[in-house]
C-alpha positions in Angstrom: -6.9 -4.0 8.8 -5.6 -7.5 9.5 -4.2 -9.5 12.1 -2.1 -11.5 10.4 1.5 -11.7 10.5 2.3 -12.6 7.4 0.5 -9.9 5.6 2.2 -7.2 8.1 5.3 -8.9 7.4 4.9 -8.6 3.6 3.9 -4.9 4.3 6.9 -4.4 5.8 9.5 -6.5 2.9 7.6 -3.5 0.9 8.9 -0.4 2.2 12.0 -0.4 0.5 10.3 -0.8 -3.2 7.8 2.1 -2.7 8.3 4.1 -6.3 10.9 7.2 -5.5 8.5 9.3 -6.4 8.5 13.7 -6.0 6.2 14.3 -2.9 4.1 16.6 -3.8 4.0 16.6 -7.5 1.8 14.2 -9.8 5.0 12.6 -12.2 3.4 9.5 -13.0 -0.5 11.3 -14.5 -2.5 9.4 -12.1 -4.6 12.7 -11.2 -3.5 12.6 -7.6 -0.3 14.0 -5.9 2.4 11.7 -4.6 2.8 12.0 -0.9 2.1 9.9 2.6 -1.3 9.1 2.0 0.2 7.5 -1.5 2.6 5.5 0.6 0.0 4.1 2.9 -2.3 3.1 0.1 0.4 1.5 -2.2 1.6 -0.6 1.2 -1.5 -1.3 1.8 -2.8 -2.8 -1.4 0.5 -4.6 -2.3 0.6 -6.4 0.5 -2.3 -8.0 0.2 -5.2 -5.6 2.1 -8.7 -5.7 0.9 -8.8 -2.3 -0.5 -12.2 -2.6 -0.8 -12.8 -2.2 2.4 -9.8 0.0 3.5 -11.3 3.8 2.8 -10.0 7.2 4.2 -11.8 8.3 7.4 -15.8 9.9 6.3 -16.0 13.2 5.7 -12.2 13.5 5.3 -10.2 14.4 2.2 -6.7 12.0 1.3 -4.8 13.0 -1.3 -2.3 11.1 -2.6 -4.6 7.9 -1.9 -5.7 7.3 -5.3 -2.4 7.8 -6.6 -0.9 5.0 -4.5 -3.9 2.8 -5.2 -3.3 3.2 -8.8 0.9 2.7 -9.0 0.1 -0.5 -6.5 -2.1 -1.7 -10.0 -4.6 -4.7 -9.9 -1.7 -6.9 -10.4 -0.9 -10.4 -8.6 1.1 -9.8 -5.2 4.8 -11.1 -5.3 5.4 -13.1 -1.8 8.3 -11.2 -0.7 8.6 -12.6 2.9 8.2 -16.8 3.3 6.0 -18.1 5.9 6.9 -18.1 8.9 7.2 -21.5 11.0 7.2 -20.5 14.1 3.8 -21.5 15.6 3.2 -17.7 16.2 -0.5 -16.6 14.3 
């Protein structure tokens, strides 16, 4: 997925905004229940991921992934963590 520790970090400032949502039950009409495989998607696109390339396993069945994918929106990322300066990568 990535390497850099800035995008894991912003991943990780995310977790505590991921929409309360009923696991399980499809409250915001995306088409898709809300559950895990929401949670990972929405992380992963808000914090920056190339979606385009982050799919499901072949041959497997995720649902819930659209669902995230669509609450995480098209939308510009909001830097939640600042850079850090400490020579790490």
């Amino acid at each position: 997925m990535s390497a850099d520790r800035g995008t894991a970090l912003r991943l990780l400032g995310l977790v505590p905004r991921f929409p309360p949502l009923t696991w399980g039950r499809d409250e915001l009409g995306t088409g898709d229940m809300w559950c895990s495989n929401s949670l990972t998607a929405w992380l992963l696109a808000r914090s920056g991921h190339d979606m385009a390339t982050v799919l499901p396993p072949a041959g497997t069945r995720a649902p819930g992934w659209s669902a995230g994918l669509q609450v995480a929106g098209p939308g510009p990322l909001v830097p939640l963590v600042p850079p850090v300066a400490d020579g790490r990568p």
